[in-house]
C-alpha positions as CSV (number, residue, x, y, z in Angstrom):
1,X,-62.6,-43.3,-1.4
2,X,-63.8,-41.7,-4.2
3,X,-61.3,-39.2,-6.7
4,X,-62.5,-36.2,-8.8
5,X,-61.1,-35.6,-12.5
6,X,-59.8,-31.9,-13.3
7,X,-61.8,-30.0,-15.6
8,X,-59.2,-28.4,-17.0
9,X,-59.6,-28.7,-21.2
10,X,-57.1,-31.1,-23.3
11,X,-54.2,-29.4,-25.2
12,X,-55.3,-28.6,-28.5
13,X,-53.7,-30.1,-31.0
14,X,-50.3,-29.2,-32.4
15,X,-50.7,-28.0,-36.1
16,X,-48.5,-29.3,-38.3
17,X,-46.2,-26.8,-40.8
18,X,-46.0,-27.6,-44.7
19,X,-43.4,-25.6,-47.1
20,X,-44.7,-24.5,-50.8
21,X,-43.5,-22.5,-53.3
22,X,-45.0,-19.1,-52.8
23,X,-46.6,-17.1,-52.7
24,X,-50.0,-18.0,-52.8
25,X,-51.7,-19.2,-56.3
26,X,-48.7,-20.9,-57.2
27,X,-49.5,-24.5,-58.8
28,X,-47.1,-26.0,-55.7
29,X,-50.1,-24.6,-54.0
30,X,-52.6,-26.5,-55.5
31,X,-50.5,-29.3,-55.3
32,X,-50.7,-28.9,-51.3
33,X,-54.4,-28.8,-51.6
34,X,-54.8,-31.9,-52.5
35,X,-53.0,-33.8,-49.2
36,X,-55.9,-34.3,-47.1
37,X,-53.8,-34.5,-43.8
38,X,-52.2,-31.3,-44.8
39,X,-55.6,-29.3,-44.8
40,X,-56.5,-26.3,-42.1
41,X,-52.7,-26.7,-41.3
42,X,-49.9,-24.1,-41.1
43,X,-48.9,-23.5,-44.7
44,X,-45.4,-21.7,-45.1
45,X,-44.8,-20.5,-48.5
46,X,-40.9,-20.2,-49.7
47,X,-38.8,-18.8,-52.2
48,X,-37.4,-22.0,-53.7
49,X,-36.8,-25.7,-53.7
50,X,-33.7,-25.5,-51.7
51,X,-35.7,-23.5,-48.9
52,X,-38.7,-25.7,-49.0
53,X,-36.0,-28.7,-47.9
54,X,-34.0,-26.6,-45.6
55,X,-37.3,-26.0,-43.5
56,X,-38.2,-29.7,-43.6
57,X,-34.3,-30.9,-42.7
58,X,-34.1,-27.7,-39.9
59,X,-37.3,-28.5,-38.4
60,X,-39.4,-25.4,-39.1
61,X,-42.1,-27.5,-41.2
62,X,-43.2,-30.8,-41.3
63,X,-43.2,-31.6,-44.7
64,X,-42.5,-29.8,-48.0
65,X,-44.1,-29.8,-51.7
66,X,-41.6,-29.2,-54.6
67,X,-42.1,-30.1,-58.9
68,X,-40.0,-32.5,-59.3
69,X,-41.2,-33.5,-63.2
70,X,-43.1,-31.8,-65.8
71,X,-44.8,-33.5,-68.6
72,X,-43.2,-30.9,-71.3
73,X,-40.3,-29.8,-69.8
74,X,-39.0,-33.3,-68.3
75,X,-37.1,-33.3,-64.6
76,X,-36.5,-30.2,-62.2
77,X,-33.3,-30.2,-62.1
78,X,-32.7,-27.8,-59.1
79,X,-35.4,-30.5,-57.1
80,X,-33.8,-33.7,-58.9
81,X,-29.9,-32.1,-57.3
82,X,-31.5,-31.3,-54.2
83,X,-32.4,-34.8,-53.3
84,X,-29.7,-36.2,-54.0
85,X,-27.8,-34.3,-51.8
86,X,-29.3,-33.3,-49.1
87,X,-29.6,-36.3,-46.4
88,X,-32.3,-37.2,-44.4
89,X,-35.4,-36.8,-46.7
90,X,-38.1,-39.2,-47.8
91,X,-40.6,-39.1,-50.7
92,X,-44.4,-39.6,-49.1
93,X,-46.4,-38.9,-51.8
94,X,-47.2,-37.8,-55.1
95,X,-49.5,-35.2,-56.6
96,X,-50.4,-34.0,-60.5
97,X,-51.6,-30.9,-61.2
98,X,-52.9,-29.5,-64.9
99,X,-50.9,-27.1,-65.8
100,X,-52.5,-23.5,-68.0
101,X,-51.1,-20.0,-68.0
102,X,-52.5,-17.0,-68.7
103,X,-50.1,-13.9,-70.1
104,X,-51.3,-10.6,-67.8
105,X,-50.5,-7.4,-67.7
106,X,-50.5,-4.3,-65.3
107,X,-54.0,-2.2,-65.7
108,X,-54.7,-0.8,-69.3
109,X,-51.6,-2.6,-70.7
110,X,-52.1,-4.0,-74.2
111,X,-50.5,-7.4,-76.2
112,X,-48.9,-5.2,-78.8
113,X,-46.8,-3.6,-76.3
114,X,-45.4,-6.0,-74.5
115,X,-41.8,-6.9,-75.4
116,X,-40.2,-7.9,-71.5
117,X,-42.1,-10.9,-70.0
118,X,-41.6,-12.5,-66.9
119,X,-42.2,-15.9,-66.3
120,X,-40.3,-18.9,-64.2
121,X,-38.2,-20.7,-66.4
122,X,-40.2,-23.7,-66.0
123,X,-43.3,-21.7,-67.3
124,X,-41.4,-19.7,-70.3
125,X,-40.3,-23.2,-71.6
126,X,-44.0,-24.5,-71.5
127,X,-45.5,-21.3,-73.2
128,X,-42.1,-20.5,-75.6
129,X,-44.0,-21.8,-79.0
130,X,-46.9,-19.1,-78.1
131,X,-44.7,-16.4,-77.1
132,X,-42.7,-16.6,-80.6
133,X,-45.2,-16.7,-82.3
134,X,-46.9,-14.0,-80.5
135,X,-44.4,-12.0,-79.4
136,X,-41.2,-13.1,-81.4
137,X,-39.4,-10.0,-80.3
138,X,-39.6,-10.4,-76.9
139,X,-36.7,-11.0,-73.9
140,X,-37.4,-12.7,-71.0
141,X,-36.6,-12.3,-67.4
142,X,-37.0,-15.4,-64.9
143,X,-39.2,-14.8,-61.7
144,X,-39.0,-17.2,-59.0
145,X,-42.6,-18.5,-59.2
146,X,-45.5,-18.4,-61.7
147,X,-47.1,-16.0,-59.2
148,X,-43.8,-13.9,-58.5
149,X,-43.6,-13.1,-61.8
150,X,-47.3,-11.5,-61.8
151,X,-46.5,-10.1,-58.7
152,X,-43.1,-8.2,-59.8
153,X,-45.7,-6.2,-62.2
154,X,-47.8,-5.4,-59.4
155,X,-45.0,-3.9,-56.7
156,X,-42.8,-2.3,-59.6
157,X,-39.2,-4.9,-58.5
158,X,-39.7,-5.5,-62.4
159,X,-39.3,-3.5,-65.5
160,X,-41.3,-6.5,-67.5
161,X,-44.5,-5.4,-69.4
162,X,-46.4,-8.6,-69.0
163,X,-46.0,-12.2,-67.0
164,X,-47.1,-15.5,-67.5
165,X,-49.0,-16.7,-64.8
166,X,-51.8,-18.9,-63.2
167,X,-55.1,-18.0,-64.1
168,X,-56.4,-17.8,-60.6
169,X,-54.1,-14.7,-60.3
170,X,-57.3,-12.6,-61.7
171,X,-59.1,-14.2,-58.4
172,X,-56.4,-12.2,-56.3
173,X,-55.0,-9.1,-58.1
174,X,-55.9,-6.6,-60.0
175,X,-54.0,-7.2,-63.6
176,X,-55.0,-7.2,-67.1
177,X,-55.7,-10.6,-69.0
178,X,-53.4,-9.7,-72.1
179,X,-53.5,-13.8,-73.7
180,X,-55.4,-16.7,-72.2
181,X,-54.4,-20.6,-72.6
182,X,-50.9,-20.0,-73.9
183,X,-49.4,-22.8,-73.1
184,X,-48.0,-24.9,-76.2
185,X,-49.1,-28.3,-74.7
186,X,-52.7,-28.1,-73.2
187,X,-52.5,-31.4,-72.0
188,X,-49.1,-30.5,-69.7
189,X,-49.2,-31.8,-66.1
190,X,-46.3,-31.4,-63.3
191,X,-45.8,-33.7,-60.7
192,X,-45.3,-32.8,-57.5
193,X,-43.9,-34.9,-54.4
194,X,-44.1,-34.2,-50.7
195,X,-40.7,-34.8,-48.8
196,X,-40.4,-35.0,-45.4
197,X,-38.0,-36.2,-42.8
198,X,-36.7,-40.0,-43.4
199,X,-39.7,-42.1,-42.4
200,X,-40.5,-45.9,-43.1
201,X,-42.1,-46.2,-45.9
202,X,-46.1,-46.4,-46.0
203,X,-47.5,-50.3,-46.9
204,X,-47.8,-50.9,-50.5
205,X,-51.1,-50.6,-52.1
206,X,-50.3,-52.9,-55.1
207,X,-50.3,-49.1,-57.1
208,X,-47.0,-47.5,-56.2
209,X,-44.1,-46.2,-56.9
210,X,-40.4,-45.9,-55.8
211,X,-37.8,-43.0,-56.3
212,X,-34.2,-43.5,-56.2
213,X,-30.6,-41.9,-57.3
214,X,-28.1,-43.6,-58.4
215,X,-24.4,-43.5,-59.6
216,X,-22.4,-45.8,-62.0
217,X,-19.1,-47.5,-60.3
218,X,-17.5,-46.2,-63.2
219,X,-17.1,-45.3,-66.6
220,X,-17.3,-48.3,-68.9
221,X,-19.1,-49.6,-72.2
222,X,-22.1,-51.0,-70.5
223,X,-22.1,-49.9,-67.0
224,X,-25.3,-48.0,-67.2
225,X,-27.0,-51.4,-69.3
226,X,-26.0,-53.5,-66.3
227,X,-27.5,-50.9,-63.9
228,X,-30.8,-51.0,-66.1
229,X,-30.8,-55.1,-65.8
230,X,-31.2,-54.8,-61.4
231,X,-34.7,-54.0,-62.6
232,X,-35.2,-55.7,-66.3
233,X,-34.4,-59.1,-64.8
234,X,-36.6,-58.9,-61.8
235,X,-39.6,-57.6,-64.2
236,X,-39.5,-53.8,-63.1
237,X,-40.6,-51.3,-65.0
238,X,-38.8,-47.8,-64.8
239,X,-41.5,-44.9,-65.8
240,X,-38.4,-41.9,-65.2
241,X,-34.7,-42.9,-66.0
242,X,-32.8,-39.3,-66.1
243,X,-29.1,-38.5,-65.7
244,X,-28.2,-35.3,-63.8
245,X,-24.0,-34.3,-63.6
246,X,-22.1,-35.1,-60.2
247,X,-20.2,-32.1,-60.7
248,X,-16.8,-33.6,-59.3
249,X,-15.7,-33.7,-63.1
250,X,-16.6,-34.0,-66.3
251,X,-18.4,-37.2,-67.6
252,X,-19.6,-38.5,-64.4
253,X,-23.6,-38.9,-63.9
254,X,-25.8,-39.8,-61.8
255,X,-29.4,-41.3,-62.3
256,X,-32.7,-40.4,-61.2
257,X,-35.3,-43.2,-60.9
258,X,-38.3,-43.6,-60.8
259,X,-39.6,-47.6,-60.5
260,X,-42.9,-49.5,-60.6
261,X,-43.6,-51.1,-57.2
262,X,-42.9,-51.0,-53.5
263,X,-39.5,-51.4,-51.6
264,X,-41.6,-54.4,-49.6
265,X,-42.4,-56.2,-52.9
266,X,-39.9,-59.1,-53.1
267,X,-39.2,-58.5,-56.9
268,X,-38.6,-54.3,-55.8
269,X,-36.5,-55.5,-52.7
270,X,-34.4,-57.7,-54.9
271,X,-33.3,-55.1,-57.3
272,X,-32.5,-52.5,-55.0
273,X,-30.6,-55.4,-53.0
274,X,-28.4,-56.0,-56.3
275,X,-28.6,-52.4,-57.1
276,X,-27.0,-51.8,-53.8
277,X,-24.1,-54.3,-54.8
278,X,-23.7,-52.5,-58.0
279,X,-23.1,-49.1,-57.3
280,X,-21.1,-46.6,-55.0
281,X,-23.6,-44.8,-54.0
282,X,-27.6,-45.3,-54.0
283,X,-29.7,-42.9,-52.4
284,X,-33.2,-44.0,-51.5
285,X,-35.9,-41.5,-51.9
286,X,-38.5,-43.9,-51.1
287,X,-41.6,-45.8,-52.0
288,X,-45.2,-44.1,-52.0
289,X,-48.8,-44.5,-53.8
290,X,-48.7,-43.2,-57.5
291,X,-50.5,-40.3,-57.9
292,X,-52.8,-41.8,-60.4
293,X,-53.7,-45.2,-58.4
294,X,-52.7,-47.4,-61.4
295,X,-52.5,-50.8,-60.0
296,X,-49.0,-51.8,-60.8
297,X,-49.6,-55.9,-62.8
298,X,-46.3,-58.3,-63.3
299,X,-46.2,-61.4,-65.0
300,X,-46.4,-64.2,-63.1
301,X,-42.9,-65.4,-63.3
302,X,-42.0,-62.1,-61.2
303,X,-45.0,-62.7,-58.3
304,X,-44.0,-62.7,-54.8
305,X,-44.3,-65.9,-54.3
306,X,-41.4,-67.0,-57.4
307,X,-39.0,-64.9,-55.2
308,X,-40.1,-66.2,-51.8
309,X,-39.9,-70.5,-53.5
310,X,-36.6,-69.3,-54.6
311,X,-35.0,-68.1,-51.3
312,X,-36.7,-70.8,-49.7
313,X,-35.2,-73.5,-52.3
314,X,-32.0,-71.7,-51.6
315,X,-32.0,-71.9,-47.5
316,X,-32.6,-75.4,-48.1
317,X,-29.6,-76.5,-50.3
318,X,-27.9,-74.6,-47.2
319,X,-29.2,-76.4,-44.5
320,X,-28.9,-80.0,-46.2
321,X,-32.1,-80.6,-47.3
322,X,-33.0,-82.9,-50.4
323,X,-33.2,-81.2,-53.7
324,X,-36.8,-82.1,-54.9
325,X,-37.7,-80.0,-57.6
């Protein structure tokens, strides 16, 4: 007896849905660009951060790609609160992006007329040296994105005479190039993560990095020094230690951080073990591949194997064995 197979064609694949800051030309944009899985996808551009997590937490996207840390400007704060706060997200990656802006105007505008600019607050911050020197009479109005602000010139929603914007804006719109390069710092980079849903963390690839929140049990002289030592005494550097408020009351804090090495690394497993122990509250963000591939080194007291001898030393006292060492 013989069988036939159906003809019919196989289901084409489901596209997945990633959230961005929009709209398009933003740098969360070219941050996107540079995921590989995330290319000829559904891109969903957003208003803010909080949106871009509300989509990943509701289901309506897969993943989302907020600034989380700029090298001029330090921590996002409204990204930084976000995590900590909102369950069920995980860090997967990392991204950097070189940051420039470019000062443009509507058509025939001119730099001695400007005195209103629009710019995200993020931006204004990164380009405020320029502008007073430039322009030191000018006010400023915020714009949700680098490429809202160019965009409020364009539909008339702002009464602003310029914005500070991308320079691939020109690509897309018709505006006047008032100032180029205006950024104070032209070596400025933001990084960028990509949160989705709580997943297990990817393996280590010996060049990673691992995101966490923290509070202190309380308020003592100390208490943060004895949160540091979870990851001096186990050999972990921290490349991003930054305190954000609760907001229950005044005085209490709670700490962003960003550590070198993977949750699977015995010396990384350790800490966040007595870290755990240590405070009320510790929010995992996760543990991904640093965006510059920097293989992470430790001394050889801190190896995976000094951790593994020790537990293994320890199970032995436990279970009666002779002390040899």
């Amino acid at each position: 007896m013989t069988s036939e197979v159906g003809s019919a064609e196989a289901p084409a694949a489901v596209r997945r849905t990633y959230s961005y800051l929009g709209p398009a030309g933003t740098f969360t944009e070219a941050a996107l660009a540079q995921v590989p899985e995330a290319r000829a996808q559904n891109w969903r551009p957003v208003r803010n951060v909080g949106e871009a997590l509300a989509d990943v937490v509701e289901g309506r996207s897969d993943a989302a790609m907020i600034a989380i840390e700029n090298s001029v400007d330090g921590g996002v704060s409204t990204a930084q609160d976000a995590l900590a706060t909102v369950p069920g997200l995980r860090i997967v990656g990392e991204y950097l992006v070189p940051v420039e802006f470019v000062l443009v105007g509507r058509p025939g505008a001119a730099l001695d007329d400007v005195s209103l600019v629009a710019a995200h607050p993020v931006a204004y911050a990164q380009c405020l040296q320029w502008l007073s020197r430039t322009l030191p009479a000018h006010a400023h109005i915020p714009a949700a994105s680098n490429v809202a602000s160019a965009m409020s010139l364009i539909d008339g929603s702002s009464d602003a005479d310029a914005a500070i914007a991308p320079p691939g804006i020109l690509e897309h719109h018709e505006l006047e190039l008032l100032a180029s390069a205006i950024g104070d710092n032209p070596n400025a980079v933001t990084r960028f993560v990509l949160v989705s849903r709580t997943v297990a963390p990817p393996p280590p690839t010996g060049a990673d990095k691992t995101s966490l929140i923290a509070e202190l049990p309380d308020d003592h002289p100390g208490a943060l020094l004895e949160m540091l030592e979870q990851f001096a005494t186990r050999g972990i550097n921290l490349s991003l230690l930054a305190s954000r408020p609760v907001g229950d009351a005044l005085g209490r804090y709670r700490f962003v951080i960003d550590a070198d090495g993977h949750i699977q690394d015995e010396r990384m497993a350790d800490a966040l073990l007595g870290l755990r122990r240590f405070s009320p509250k510790v929010v995992f963000l996760g543990s991904y591949p640093r965006a510059d591939r920097a293989v992470v080194h430790y001394p050889d007291r801190y190896s995976d194997d000094v951790f593994v001898e020790a537990r293994d030393w320890l199970r032995g006292l436990l279970s009666g064995e002779p002390d040899l060492a």
